[in-house]
PDB file with SEQRES, HELIX, SHEET and CRYST1 records, atoms N, CA, C and O in Angstrom:
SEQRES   1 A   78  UNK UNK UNK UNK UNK UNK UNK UNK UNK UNK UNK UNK UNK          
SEQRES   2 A   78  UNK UNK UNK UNK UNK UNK UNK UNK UNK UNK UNK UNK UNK          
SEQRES   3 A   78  UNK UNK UNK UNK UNK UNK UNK UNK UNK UNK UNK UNK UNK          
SEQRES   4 A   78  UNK UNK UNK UNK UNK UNK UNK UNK UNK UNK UNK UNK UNK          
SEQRES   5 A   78  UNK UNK UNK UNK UNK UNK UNK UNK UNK UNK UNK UNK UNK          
SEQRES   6 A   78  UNK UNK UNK UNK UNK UNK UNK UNK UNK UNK UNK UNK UNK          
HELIX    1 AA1 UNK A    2  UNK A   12  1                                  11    
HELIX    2 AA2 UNK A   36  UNK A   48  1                                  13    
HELIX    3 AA3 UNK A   54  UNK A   56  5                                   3    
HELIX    4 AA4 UNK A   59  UNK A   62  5                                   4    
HELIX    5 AA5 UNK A   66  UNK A   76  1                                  11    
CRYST1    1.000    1.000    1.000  90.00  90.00  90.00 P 1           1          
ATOM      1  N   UNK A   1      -6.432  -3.106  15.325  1.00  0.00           N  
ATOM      2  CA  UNK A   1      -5.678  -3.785  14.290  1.00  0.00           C  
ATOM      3  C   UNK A   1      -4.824  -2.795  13.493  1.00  0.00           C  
ATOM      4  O   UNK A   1      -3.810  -3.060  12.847  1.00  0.00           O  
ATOM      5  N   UNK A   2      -5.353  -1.737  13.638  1.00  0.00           N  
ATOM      6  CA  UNK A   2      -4.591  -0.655  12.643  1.00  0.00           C  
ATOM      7  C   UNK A   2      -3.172  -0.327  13.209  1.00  0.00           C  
ATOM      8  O   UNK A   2      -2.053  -0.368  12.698  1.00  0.00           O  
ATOM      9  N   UNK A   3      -3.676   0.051  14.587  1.00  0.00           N  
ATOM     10  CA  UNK A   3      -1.817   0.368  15.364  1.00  0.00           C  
ATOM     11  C   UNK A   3      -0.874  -0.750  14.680  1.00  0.00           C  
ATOM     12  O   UNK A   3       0.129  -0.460  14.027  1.00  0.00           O  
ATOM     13  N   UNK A   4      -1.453  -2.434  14.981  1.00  0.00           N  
ATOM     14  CA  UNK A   4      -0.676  -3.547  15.336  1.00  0.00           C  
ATOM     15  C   UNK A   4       0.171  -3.337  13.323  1.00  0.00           C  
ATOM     16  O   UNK A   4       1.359  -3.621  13.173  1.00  0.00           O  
ATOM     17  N   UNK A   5      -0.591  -2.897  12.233  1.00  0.00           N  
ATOM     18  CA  UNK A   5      -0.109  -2.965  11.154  1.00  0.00           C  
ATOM     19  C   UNK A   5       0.984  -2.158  10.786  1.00  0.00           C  
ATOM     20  O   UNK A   5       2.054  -2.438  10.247  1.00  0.00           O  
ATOM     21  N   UNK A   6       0.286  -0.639  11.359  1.00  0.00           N  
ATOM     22  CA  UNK A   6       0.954   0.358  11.036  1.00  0.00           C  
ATOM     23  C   UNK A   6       2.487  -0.123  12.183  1.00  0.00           C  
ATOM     24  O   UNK A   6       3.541   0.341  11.748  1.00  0.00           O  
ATOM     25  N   UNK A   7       2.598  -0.789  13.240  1.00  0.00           N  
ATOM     26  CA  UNK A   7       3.690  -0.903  14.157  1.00  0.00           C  
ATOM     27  C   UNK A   7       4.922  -1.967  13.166  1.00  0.00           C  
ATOM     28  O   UNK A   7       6.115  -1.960  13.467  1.00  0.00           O  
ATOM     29  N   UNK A   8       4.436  -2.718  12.134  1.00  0.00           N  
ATOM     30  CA  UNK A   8       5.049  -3.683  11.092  1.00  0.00           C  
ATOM     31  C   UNK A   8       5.259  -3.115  10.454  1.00  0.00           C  
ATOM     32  O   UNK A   8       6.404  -3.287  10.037  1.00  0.00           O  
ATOM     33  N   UNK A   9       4.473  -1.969   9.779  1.00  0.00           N  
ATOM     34  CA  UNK A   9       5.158  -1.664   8.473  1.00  0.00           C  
ATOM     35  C   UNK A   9       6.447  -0.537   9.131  1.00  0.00           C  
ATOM     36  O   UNK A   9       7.411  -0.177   8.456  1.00  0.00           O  
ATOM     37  N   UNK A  10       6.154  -0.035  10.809  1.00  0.00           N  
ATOM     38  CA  UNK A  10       7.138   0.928  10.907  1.00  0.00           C  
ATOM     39  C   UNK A  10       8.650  -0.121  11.384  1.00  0.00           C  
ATOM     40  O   UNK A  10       9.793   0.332  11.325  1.00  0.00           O  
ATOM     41  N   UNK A  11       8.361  -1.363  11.778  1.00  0.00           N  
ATOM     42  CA  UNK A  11       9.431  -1.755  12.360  1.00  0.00           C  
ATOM     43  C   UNK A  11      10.263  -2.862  11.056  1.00  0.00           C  
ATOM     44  O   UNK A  11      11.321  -3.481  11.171  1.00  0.00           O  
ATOM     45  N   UNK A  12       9.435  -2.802  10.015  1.00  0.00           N  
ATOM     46  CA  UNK A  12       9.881  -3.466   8.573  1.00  0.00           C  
ATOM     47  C   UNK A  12      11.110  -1.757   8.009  1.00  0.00           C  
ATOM     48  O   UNK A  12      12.255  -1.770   7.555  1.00  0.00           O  
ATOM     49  N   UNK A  13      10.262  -0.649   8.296  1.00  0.00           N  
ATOM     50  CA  UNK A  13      10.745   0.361   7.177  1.00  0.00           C  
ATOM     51  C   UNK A  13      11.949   0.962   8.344  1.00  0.00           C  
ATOM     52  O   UNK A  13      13.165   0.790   8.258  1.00  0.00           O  
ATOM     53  N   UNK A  14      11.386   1.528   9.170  1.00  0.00           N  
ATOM     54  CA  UNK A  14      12.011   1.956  10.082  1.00  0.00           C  
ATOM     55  C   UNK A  14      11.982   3.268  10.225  1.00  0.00           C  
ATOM     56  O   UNK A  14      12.731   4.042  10.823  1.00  0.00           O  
ATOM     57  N   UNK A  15      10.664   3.477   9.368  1.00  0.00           N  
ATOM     58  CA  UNK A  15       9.721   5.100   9.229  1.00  0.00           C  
ATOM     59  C   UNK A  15       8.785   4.780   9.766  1.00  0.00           C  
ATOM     60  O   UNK A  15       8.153   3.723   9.782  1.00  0.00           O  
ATOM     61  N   UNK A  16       8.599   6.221  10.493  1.00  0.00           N  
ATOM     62  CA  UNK A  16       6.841   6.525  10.854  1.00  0.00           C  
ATOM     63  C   UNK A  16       6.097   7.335  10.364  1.00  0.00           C  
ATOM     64  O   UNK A  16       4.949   7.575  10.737  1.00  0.00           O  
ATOM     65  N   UNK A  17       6.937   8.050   9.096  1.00  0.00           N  
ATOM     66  CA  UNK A  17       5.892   9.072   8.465  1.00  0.00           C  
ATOM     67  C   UNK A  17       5.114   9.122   7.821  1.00  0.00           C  
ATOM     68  O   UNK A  17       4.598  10.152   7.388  1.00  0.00           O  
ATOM     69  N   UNK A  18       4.757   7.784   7.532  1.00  0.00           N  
ATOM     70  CA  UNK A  18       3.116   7.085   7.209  1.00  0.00           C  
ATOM     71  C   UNK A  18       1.970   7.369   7.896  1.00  0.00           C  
ATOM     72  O   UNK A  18       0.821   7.503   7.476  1.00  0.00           O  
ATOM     73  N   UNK A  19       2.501   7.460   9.210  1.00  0.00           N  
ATOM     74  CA  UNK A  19       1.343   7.517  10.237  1.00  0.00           C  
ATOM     75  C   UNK A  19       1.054   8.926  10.455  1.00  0.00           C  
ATOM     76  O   UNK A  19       0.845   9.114  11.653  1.00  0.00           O  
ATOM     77  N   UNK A  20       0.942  10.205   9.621  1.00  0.00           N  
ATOM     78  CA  UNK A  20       0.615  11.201   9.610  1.00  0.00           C  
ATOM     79  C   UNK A  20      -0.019  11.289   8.450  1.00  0.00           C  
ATOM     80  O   UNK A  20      -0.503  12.403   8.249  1.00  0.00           O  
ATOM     81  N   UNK A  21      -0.225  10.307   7.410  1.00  0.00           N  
ATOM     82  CA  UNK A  21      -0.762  10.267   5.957  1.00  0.00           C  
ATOM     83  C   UNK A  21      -0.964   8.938   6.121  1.00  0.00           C  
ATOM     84  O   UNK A  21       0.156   8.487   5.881  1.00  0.00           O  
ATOM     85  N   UNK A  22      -1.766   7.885   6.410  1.00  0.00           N  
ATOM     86  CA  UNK A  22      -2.105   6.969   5.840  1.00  0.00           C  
ATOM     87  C   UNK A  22      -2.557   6.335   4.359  1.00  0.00           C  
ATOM     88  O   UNK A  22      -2.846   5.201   3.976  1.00  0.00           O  
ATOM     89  N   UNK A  23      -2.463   7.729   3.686  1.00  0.00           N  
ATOM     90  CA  UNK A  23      -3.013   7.098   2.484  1.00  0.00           C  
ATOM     91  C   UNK A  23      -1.855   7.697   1.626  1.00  0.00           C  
ATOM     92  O   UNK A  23      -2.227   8.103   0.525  1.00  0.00           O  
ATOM     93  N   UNK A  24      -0.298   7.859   1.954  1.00  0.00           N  
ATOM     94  CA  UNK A  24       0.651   8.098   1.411  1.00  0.00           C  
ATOM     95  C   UNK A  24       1.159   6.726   0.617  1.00  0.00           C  
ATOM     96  O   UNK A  24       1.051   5.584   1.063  1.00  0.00           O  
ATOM     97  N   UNK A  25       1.899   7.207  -1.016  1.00  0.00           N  
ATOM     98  CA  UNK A  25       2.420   5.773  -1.245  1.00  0.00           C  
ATOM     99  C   UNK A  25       3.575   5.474  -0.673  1.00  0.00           C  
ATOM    100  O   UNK A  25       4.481   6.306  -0.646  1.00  0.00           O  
ATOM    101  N   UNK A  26       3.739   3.959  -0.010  1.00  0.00           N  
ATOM    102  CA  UNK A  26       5.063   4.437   0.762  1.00  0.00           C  
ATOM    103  C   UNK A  26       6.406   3.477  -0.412  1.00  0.00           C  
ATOM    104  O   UNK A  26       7.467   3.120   0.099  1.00  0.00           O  
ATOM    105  N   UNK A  27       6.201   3.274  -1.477  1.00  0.00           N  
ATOM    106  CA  UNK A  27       6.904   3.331  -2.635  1.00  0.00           C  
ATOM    107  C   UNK A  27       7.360   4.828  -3.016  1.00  0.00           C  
ATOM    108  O   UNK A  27       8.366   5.500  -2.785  1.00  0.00           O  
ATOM    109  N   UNK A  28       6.447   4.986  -3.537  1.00  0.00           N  
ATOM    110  CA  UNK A  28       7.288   6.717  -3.927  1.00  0.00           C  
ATOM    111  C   UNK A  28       7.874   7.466  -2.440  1.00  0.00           C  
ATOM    112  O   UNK A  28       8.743   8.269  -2.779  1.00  0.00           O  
ATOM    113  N   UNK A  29       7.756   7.474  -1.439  1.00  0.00           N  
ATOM    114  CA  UNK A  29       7.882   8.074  -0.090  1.00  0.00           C  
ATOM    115  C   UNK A  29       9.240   7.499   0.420  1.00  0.00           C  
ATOM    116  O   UNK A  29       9.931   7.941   1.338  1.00  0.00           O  
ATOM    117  N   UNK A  30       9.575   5.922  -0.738  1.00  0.00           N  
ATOM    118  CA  UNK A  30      11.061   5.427  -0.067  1.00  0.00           C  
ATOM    119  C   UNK A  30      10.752   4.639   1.058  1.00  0.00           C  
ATOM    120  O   UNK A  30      11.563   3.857   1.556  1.00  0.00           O  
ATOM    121  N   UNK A  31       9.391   4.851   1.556  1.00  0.00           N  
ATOM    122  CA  UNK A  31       9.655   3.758   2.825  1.00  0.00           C  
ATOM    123  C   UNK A  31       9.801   2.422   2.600  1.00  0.00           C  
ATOM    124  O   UNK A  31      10.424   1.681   3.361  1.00  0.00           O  
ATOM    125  N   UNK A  32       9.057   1.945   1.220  1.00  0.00           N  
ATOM    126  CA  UNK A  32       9.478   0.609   1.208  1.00  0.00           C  
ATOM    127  C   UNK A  32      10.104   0.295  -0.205  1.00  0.00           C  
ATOM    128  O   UNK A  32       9.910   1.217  -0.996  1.00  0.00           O  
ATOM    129  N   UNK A  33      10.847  -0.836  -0.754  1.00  0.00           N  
ATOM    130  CA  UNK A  33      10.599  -0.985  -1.567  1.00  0.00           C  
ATOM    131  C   UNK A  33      10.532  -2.815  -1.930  1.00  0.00           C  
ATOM    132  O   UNK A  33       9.798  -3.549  -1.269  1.00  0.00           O  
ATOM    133  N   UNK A  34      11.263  -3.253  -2.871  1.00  0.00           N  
ATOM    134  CA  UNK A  34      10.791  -4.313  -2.852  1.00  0.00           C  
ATOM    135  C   UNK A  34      11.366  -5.683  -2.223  1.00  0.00           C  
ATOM    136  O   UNK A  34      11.127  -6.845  -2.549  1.00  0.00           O  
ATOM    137  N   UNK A  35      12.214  -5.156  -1.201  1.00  0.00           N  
ATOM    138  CA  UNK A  35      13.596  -6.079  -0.592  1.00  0.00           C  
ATOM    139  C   UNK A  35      11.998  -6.020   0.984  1.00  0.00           C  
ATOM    140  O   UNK A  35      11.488  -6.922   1.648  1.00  0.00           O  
ATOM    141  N   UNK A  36      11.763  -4.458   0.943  1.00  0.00           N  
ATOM    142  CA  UNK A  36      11.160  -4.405   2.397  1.00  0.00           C  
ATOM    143  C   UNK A  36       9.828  -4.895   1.913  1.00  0.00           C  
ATOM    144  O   UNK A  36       9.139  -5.198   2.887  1.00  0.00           O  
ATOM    145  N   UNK A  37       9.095  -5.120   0.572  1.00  0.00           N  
ATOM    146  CA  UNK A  37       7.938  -5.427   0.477  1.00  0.00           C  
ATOM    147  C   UNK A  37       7.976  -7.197   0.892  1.00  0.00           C  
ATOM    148  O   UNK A  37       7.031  -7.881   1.282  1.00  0.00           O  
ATOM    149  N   UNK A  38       9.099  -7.526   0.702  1.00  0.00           N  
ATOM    150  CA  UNK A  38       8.874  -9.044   0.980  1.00  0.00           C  
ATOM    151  C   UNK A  38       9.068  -9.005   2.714  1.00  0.00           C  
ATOM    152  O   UNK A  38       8.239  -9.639   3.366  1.00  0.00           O  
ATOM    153  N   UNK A  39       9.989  -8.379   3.332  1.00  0.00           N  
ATOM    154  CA  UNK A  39       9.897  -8.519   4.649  1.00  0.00           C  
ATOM    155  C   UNK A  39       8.646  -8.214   5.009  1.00  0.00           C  
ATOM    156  O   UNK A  39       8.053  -9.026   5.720  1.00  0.00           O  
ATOM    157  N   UNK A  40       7.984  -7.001   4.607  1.00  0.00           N  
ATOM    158  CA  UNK A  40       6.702  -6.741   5.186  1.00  0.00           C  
ATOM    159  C   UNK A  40       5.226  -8.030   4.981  1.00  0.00           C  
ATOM    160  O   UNK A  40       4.180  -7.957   5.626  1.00  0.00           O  
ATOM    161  N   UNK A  41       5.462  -8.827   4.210  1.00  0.00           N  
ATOM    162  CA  UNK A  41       4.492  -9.714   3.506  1.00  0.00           C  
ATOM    163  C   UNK A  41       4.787 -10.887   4.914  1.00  0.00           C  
ATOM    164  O   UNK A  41       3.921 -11.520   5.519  1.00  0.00           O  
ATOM    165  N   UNK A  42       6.245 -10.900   5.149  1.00  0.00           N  
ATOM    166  CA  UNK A  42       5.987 -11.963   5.998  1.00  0.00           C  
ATOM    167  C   UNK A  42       5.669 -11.772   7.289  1.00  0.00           C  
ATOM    168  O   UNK A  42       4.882 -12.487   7.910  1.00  0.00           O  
ATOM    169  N   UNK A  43       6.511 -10.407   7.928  1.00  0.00           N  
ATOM    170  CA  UNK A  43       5.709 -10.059   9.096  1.00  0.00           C  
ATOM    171  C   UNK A  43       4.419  -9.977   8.875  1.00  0.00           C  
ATOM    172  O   UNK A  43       4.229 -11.076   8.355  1.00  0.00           O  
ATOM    173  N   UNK A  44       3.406  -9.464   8.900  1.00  0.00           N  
ATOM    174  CA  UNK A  44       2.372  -9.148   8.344  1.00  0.00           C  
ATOM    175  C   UNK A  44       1.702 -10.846   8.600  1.00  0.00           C  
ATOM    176  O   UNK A  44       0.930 -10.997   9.546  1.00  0.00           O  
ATOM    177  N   UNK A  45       2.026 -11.962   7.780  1.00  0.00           N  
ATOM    178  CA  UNK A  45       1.955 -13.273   7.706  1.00  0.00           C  
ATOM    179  C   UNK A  45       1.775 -13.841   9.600  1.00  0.00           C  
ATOM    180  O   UNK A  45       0.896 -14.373  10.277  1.00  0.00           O  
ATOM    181  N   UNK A  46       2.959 -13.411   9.787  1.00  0.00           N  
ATOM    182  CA  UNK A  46       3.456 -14.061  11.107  1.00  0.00           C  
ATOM    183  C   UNK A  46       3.016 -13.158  12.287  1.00  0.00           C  
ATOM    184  O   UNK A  46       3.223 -13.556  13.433  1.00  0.00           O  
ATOM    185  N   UNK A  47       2.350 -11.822  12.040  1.00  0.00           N  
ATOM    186  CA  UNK A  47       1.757 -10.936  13.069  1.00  0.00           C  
ATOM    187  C   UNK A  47       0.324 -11.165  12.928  1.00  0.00           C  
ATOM    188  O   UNK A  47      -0.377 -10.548  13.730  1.00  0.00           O  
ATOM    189  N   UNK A  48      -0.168 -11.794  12.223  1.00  0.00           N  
ATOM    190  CA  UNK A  48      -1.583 -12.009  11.958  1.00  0.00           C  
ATOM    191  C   UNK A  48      -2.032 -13.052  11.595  1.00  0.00           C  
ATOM    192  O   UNK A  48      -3.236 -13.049  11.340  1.00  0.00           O  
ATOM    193  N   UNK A  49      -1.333 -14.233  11.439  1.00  0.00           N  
ATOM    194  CA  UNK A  49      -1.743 -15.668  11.172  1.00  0.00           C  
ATOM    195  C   UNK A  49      -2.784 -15.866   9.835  1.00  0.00           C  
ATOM    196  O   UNK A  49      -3.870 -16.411   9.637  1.00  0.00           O  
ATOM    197  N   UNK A  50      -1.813 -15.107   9.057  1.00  0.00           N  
ATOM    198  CA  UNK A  50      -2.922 -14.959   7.600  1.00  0.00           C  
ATOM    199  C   UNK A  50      -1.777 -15.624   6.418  1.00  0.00           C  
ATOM    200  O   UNK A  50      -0.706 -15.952   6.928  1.00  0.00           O  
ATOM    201  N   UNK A  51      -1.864 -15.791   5.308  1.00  0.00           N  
ATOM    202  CA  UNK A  51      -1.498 -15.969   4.142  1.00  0.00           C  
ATOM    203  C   UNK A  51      -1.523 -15.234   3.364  1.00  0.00           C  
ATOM    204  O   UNK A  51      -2.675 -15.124   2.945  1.00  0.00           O  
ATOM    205  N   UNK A  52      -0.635 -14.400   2.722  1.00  0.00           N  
ATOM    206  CA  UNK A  52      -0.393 -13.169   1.789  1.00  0.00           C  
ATOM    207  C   UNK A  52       0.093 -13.840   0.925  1.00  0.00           C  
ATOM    208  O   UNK A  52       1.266 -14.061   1.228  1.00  0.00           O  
ATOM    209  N   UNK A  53      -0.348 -14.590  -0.609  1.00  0.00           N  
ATOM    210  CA  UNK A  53       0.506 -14.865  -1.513  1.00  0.00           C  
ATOM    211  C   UNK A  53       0.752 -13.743  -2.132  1.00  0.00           C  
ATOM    212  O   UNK A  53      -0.102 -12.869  -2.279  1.00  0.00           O  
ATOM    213  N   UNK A  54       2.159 -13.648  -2.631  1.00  0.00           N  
ATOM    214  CA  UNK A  54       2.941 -12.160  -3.537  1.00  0.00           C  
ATOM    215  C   UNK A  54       2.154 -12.246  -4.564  1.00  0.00           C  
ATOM    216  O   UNK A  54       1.778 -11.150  -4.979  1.00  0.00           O  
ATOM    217  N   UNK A  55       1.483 -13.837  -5.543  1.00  0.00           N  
ATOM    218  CA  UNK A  55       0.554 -13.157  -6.427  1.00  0.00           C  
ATOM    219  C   UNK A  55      -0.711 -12.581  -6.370  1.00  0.00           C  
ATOM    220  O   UNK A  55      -1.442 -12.321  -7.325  1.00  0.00           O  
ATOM    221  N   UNK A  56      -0.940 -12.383  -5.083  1.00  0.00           N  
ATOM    222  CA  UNK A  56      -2.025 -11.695  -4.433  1.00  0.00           C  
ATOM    223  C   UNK A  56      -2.195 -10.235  -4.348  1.00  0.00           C  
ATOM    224  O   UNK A  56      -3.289  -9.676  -4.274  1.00  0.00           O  
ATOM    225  N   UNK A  57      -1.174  -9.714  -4.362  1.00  0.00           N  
ATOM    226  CA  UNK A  57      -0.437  -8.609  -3.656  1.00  0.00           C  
ATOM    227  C   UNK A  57      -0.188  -7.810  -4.764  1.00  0.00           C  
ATOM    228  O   UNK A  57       1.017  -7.969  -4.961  1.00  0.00           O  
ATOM    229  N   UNK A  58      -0.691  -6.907  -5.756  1.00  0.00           N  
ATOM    230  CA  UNK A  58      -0.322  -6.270  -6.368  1.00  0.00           C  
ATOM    231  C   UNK A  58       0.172  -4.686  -5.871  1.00  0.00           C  
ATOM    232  O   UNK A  58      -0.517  -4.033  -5.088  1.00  0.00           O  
ATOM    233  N   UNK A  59       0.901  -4.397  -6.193  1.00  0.00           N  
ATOM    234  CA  UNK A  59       1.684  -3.136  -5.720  1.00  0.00           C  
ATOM    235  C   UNK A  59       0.649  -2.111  -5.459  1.00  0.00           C  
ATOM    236  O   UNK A  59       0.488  -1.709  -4.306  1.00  0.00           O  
ATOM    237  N   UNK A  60      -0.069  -1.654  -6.440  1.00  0.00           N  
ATOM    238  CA  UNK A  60      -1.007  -0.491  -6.395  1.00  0.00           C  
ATOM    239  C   UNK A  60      -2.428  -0.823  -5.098  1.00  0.00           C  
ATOM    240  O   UNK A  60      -3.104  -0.077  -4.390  1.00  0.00           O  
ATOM    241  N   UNK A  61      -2.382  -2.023  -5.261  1.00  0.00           N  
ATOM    242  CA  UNK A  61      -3.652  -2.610  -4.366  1.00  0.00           C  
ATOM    243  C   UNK A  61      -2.703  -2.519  -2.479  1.00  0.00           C  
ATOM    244  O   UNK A  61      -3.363  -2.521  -1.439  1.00  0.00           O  
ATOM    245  N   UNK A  62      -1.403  -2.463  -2.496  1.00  0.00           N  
ATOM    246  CA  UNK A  62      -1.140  -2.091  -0.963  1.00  0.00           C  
ATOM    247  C   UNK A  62      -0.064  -1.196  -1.229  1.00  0.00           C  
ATOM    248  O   UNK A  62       1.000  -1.438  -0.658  1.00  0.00           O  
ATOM    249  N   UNK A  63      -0.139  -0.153  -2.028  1.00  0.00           N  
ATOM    250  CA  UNK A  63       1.212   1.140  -1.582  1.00  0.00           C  
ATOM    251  C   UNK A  63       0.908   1.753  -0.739  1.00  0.00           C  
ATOM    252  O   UNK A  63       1.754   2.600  -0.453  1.00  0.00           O  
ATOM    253  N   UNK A  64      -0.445   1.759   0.202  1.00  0.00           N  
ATOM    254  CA  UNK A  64      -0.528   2.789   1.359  1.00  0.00           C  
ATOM    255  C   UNK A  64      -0.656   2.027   2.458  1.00  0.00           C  
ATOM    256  O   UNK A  64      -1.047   0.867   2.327  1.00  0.00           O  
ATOM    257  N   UNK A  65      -0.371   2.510   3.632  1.00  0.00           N  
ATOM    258  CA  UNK A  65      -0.843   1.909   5.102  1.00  0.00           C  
ATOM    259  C   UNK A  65      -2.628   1.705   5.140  1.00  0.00           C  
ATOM    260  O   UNK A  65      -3.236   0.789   5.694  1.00  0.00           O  
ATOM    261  N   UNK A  66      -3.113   2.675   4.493  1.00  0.00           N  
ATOM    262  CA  UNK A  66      -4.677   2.175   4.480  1.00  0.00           C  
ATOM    263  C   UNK A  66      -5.138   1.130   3.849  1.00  0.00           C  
ATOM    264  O   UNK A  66      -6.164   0.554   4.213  1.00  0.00           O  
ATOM    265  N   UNK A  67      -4.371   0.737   2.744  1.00  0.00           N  
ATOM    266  CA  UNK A  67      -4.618  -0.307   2.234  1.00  0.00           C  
ATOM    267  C   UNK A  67      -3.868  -1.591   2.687  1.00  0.00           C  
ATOM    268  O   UNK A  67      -3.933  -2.660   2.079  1.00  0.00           O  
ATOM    269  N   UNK A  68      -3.401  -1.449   3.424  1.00  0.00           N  
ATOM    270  CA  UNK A  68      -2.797  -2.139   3.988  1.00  0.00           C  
ATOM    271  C   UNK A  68      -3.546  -2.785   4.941  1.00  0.00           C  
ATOM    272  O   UNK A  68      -3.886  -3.927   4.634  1.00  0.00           O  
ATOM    273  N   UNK A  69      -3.926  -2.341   6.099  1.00  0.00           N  
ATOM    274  CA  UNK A  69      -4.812  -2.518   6.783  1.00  0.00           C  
ATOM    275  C   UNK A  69      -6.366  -3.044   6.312  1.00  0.00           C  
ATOM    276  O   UNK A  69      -6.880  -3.927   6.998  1.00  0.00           O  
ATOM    277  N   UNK A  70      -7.126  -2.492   5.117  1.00  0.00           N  
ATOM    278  CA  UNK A  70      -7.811  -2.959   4.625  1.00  0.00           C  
ATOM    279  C   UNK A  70      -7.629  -4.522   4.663  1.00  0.00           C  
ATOM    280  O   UNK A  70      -8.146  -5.238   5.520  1.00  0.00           O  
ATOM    281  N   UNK A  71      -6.745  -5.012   3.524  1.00  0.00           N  
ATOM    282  CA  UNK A  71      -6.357  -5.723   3.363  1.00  0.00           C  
ATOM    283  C   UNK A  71      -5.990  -7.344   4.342  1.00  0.00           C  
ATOM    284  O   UNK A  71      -6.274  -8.526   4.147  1.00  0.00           O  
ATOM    285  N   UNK A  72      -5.087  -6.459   5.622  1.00  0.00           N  
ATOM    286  CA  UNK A  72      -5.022  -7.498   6.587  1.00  0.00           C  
ATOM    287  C   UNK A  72      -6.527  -7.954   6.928  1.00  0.00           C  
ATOM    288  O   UNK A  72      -6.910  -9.123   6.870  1.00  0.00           O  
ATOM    289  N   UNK A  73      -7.458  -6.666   7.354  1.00  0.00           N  
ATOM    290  CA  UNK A  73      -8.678  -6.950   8.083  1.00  0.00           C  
ATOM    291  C   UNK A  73      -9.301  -8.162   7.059  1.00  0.00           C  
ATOM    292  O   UNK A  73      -9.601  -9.182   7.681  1.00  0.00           O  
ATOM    293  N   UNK A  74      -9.607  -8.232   5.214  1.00  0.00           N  
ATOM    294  CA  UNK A  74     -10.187  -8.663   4.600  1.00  0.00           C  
ATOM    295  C   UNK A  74      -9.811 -10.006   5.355  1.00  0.00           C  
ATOM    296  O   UNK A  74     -10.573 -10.543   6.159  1.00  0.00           O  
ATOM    297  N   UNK A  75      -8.548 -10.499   5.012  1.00  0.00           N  
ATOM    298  CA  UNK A  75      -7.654 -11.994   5.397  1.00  0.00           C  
ATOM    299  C   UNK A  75      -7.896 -12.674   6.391  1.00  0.00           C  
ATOM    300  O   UNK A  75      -8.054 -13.895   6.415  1.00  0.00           O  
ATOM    301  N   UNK A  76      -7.967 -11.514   7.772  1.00  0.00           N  
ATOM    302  CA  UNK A  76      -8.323 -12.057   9.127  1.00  0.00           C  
ATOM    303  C   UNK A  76      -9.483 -12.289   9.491  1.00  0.00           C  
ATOM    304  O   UNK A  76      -9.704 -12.837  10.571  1.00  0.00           O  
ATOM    305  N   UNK A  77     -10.973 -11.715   8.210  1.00  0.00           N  
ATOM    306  CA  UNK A  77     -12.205 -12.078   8.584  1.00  0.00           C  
ATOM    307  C   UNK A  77     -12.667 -13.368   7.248  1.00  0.00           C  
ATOM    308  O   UNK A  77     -13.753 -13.888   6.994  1.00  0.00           O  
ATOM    309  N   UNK A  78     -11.296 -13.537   6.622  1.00  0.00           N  
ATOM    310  CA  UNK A  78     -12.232 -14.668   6.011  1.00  0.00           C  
ATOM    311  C   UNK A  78     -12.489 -16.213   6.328  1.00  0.00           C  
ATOM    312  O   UNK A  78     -13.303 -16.853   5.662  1.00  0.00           O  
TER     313      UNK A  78                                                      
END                                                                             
């Protein structure tokens, strides 16, 4: 599951230099910001058959790919 996330957030940003730091913020890093945080919410949505509401989603709770992934896994096991 981790590749399949980290492969969204690289084909949302169009960086991979997350994937040498997973626990980089990729706000401060420029990879995303908030034009790509909504693209990423829906891929993410539509790559995993989950529901991400944005008031769900607080910035600090997914600025990294690890939390990111966390996150999907929580959604897809509930």
């Amino acid at each position: 599951m981790k590749e399949r996330v980290f492969d969204v957030i690289e084909r949302v940003s169009g960086m991979d230099d997350f994937r040498e730091d997973e626990n980089m913020d990729l706000f401060e890093a420029g990879i995303l910001d908030s034009m790509g945080a909504i693209m990423l919410i829906v891929d993410l949505e539509e790559e995993f058959g989950v529901s991400l509401p944005p008031s769900e989603m607080d910035r600090e709770d997914w600025n990294t790919a690890a939390k990111i992934v966390d996150r999907i896994e929580e959604k897809v096991n509930e």
